[in-house]
N, C-alpha and C positions, 0 to 999 in steps of 0.2 A: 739354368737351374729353375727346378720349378719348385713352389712354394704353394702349398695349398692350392685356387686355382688361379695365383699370380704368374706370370712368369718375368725371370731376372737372368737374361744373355748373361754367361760367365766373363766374358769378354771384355764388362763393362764397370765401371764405379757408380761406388752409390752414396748417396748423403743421407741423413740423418730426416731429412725435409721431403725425402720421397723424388729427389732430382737423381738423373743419371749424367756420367760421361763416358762419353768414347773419346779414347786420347789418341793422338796418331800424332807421334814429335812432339811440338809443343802448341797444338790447335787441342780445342777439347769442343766435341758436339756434345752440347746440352740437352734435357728435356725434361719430361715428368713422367713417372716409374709407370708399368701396371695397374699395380697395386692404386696409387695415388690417382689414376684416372678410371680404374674399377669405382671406386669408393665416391668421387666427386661425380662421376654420370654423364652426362655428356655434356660435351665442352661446348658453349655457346658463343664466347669471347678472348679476344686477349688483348690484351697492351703487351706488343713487342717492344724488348730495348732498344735505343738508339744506335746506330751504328757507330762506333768511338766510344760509350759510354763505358766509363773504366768501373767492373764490379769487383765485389770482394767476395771473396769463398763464406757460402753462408746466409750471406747478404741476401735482398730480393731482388729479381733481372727480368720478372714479366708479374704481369696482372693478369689471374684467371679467371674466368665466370664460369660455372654451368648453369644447370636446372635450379642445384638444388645446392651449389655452394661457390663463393667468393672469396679469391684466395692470391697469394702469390705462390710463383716457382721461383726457387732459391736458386743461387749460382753456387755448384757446387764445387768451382777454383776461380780464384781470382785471376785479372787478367783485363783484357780489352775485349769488346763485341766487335767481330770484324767481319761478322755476317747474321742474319737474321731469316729467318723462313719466311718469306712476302705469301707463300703462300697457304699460312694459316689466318690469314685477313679474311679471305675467302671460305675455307674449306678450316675451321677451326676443326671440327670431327678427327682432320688426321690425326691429332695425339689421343684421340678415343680409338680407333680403327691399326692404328700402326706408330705407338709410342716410341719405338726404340729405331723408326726407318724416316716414314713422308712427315711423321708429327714433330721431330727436332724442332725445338725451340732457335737455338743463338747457335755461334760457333765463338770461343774465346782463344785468344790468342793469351796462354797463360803466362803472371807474370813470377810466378816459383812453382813449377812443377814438381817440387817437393811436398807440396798441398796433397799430392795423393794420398799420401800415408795416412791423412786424416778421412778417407772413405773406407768405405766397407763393400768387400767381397768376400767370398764363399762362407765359411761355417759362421765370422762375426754377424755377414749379412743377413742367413738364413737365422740367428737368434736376432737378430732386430727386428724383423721382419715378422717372424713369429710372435713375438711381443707386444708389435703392433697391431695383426689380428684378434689378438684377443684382447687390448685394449678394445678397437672397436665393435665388439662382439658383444660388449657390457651394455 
């Protein structure tokens, strides 16, 4: 789906905090949206979770930087980290360059996959999302 000039794979869930998931069984790849890395600039930094580190849907699971903002990416289902991108230590730019493929954040081993029902897709997502833009438009 595209959103003004965000784009948001139909594919995937979304959180409230501008995090995405791709769920496949009960693993979810995490990251941070279009939108959310349009808006923050380019990524200069991150503190990756721990591998084991048990998050909560909601909660924060990485530390961002850019240019021009400092911030966490939220986890948007809970669960364990039982994988992490090593390589955005290096090459943080992936989640500016290719948010939803090489830029993934974490991978969660979820521990209620019932937690979806609390994200948004299709028409909820395109009014939040909408909402959001012209919040930051003020």
């Amino acid at each position: 789906m595209q959103i003004a000039t965000y784009n948001f794979p139909d594919d995937l869930y979304y959180d409230d905090k501008h995090s995405w998931a791709r769920i496949e069984g009960d693993i979810a790849t995490v990251g941070l949206t279009d939108f959310s890395q349009q808006l923050a600039g380019a990524f200069i930094h991150i503190n990756l979770p721990k591998k084991g580190k048990t998050v909560a849907q909601g909660k924060p699971l990485a530390a961002v930087e850019s240019g021009k903002w400092v911030g966490r990416a939220y986890a948007p289902v809970s669960g364990e980290v039982i994988e992490v991108n090593e390589s955005l230590k290096k090459q943080t730019g992936l989640m500016n360059t290719d948010p939803y493929g090489e830029g993934w954040i974490a991978r969660i081993k979820m521990s209620n996959p019932a937690e979806t029902a609390n994200l948004l897709q299709g028409e909820a997502l395109k009014a939040f999302i909408e909402a959001e833009i012209a919040k930051h438009q003020k």
